[in-house]
C-alpha positions in Angstrom: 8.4 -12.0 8.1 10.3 -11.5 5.0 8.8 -9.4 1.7 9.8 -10.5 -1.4 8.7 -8.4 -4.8 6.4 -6.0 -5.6 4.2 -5.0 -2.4 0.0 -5.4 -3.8 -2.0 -2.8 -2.2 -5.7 -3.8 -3.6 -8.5 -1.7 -3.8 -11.9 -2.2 -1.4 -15.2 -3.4 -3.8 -18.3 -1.5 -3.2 -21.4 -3.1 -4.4 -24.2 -0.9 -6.2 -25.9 0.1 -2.8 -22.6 1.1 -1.5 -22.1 -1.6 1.1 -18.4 -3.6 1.2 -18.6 -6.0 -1.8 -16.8 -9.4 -0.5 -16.6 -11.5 -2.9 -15.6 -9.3 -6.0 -13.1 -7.5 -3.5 -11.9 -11.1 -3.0 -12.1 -12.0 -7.0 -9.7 -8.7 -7.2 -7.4 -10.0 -4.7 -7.0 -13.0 -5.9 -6.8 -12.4 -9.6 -3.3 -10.7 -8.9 -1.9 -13.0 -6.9 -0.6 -15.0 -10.5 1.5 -11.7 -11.2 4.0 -12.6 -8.0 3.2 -9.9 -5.3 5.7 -10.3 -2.3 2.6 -9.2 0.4 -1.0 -7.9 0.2 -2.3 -5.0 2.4 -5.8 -4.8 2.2 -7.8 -1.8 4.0 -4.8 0.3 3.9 -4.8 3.3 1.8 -5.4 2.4 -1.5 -8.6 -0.1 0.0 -9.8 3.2 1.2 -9.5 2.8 5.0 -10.2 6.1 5.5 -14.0 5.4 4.5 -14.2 2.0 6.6 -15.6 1.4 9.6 -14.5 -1.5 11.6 -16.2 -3.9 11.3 -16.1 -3.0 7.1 -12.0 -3.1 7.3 -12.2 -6.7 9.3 -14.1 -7.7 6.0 -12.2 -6.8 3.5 -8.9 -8.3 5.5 -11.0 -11.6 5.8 -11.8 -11.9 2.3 -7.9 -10.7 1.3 -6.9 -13.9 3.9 -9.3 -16.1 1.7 -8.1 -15.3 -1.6 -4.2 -15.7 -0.6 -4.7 -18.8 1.1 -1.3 -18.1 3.2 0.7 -17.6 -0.2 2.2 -14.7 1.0 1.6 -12.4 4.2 -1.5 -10.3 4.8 -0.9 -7.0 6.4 -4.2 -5.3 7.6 -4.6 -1.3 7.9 -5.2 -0.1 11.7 -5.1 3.2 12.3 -7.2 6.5 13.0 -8.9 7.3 16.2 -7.1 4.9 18.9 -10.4 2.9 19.6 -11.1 1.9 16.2 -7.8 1.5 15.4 -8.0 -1.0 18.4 -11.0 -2.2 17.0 -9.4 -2.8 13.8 -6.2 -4.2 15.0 -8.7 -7.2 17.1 -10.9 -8.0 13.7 -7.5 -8.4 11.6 -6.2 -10.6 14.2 -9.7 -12.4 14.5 -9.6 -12.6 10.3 -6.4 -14.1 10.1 -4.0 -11.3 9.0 -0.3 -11.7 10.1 0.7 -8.3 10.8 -1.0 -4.5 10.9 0.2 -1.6 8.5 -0.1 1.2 11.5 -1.4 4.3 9.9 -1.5 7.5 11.6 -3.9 8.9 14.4 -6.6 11.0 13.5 -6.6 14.9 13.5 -4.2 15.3 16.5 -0.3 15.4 16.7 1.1 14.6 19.9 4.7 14.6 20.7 6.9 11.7 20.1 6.2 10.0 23.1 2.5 9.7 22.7 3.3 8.6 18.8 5.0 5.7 20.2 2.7 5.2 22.9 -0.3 4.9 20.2 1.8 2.3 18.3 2.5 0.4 21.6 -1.1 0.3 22.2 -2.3 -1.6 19.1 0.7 -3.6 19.7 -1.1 -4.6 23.1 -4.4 -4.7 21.7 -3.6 -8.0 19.4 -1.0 -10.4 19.2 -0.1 -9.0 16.0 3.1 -8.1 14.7 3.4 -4.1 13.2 4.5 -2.1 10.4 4.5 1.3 11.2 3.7 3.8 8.8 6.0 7.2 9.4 3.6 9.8 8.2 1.4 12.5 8.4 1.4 13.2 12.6 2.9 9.5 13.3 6.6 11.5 11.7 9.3 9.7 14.0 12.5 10.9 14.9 15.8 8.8 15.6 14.9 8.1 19.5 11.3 6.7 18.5 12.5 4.8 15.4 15.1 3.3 18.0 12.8 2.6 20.5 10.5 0.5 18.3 12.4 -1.5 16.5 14.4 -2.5 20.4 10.1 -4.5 20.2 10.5 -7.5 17.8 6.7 -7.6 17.5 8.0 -4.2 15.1 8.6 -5.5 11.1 9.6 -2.3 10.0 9.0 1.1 8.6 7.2 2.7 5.7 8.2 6.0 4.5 5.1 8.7 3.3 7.0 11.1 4.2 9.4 11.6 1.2 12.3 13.2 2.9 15.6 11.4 2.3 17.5 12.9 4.5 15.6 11.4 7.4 14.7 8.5 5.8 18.5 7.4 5.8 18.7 8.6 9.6 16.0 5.9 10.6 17.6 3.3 8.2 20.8 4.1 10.0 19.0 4.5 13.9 17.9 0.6 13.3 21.1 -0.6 11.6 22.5 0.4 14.9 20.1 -1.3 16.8 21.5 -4.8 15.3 18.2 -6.1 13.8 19.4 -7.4 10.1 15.5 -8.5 10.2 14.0 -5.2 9.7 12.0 -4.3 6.7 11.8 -0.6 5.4 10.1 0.0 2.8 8.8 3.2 0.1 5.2 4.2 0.5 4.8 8.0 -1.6 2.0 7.6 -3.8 3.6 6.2 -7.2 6.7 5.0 -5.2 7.9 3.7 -9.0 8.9 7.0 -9.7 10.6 7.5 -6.6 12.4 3.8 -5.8 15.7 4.3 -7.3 16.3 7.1 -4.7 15.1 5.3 -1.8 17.1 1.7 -2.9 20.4 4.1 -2.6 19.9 4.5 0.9 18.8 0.9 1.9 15.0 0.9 1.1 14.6 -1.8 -1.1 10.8 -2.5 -1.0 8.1 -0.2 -2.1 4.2 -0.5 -2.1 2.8 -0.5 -5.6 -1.1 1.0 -6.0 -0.3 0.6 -9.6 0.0 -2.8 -9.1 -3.7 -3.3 -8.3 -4.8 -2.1 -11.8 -2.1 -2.9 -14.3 -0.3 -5.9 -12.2 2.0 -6.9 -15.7 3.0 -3.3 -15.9 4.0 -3.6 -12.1 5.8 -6.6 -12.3 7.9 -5.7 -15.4 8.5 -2.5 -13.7 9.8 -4.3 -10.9 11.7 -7.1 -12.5 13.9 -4.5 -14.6 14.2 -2.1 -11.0 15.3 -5.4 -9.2 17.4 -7.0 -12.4 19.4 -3.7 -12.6 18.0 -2.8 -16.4 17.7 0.4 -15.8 17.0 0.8 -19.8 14.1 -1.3 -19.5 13.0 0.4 -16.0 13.0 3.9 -17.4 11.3 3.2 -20.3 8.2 1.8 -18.1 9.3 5.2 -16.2 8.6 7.2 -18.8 6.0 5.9 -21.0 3.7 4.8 -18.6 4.5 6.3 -14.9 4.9 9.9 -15.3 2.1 10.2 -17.6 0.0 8.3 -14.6 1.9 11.0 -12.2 1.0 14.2 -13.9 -3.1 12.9 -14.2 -2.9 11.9 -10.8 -1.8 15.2 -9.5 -4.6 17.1 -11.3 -7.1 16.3 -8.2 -6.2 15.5 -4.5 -7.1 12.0 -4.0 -6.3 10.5 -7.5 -3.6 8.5 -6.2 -6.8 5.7 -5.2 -9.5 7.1 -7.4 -7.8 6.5 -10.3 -6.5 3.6 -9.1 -10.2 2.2 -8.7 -11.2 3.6 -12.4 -8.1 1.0 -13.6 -9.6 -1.9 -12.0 -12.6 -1.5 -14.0 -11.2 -0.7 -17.2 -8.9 -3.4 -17.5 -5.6 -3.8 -18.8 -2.7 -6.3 -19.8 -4.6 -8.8 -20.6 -6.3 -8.7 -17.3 -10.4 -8.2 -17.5 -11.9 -5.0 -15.7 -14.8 -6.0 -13.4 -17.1 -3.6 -11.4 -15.2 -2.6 -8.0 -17.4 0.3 -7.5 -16.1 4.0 -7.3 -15.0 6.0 -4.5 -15.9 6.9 -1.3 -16.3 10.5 -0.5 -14.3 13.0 0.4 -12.5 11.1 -2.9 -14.1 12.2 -6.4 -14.2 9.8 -9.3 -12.5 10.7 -12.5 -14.7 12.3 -15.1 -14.6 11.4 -18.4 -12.0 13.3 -20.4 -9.5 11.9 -17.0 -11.2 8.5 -17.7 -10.3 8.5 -21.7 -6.5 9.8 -20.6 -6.4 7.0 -18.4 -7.7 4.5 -21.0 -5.1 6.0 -23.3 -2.1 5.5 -20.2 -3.1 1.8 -19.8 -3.1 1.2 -23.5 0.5 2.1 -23.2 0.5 -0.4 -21.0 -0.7 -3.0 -23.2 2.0 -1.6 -25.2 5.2 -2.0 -23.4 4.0 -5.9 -22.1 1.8 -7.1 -24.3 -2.0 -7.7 -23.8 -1.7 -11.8 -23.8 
């Protein structure tokens, strides 16, 4: 499975009695498929997997596997406690996804063996392919990184972690292994501001949550990153990413709530429609955050044009 451009993370639609809207989160899916993304990953972080149950992530996956159509792959969020992440893993499968985004186990941190061990288990529980996400309490070391990509049914890597150092140890760990089919690919929150680091160490891809709200300002971004223009890249950087950074850092969780607000303000030319806020423990922005936003994605409008 090969990725190719900017990686679409989309938001999950609640409707107004809080229940999994399907068709708008489909309608949001599907309206950013024109803008080129090179995979979607519904129910992962930015869909709020977190707040989903089961049955709710297999859902959302099915309506993201409707909208594509098989235009590009669909990689569905599995994770958590190992029974629903089980659970998960069997309703992507049964929806139609082609490979899981692996997200870490809940609460506990075992040692490196029963890391691998949990990723071995979803990778038993469906005939699914994985993408594992090296994070939080599923951090690998060289020896597990090795020992996962020696499984085919094991795409590749993505980095929430943020450390360089052993981010080009694992890059280096699979090299060794031979696979030349092996994606890695940057997953900090924002990974725009962060790319040009990880490209420099043979990271190429990286997830985009912007990409969800403000899809020309993604794909620009990513056409100058991918082009070489570094002009053109760091004037996105500057005028519209780090402004985005520094409100998203102001609460814990703004990395998807603002995210969310986006959808529903609209940008680029794009039309915001109702998606619903946030699930708790994530807060919606309040107003003076919503107006800066506003102002950030006018910015937007700015450096692409609204048409």
């Amino acid at each position: 499975m090969r990725f190719d451009g900017v990686l679409f993370f989309p938001v999950t639609a609640f409707a107004a009695d809080g229940s999994v809207d399907v068709a708008r989160t489909a309608e949001h899916v599907a309206s950013r498929l024109p803008y080129g993304p090179g995979g979607v990953f519904p129910a992962c972080g930015t869909g709020e997997f977190h707040a989903l149950s089961a049955a709710e992530a297999g859902e959302v996956v099915g309506a993201a596997v409707g909208a594509v159509g098989g235009s590009v792959p669909v990689v569905a969020g599995a994770g958590g406690p190992l029974g629903h992440a089980i659970e998960c893993a069997k309703r992507a499968e049964d929806a139609g996804a082609d490979a899981l985004l692996v997200l870490p186990p809940y609460l506990v941190a075992g040692p490196m063996s029963g890391t691998v061990a949990y990723v071995e288990a979803l990778l038993q529980a469906s005939s699914l392919p994985v993408i594992v996400y090296h994070r939080g309490s599923a951090k690998l070391d060289e020896a597990a990184a090795a020992r996962l990509a020696s499984d085919s049914r094991v795409l590749g890597f993505k980095d929430g972690v943020g450390d360089l150092g052993v981010a080009q140890q694992l890059v280096r760990t699979v090299a060794a292994t031979g696979r030349d089919d092996f994606a890695f690919f940057n997953g900090l929150p924002t990974a725009e501001l962060t790319q040009q680091a990880y490209r420099a160490i043979g990271v190429p891809l990286y997830s985009s949550a912007a990409f969800a709200m403000a899809p020309r300002v993604a794909k620009a971004f990513y056409e100058a990153y991918a082009s070489g223009d570094d002009a053109r890249r760091l004037e996105i950087l500057d005028a519209f990413y780090l402004p985005l950074v520094r409100l998203r850092d102001e609460v814990p969780g703004f990395a998807v709530s603002l995210v969310k607000a986006g959808v529903r303000l609209g940008c680029q030319g794009v039309d915001g429609f109702e998606v619903g806020g946030v699930r708790p423990p994530l807060i919606d922005p309040d107003e003076r955050q919503l107006a800066e936003l506003r102002r950030i994605l006018a910015i937007g409008d700015e450096l692409v044009g609204a048409a």
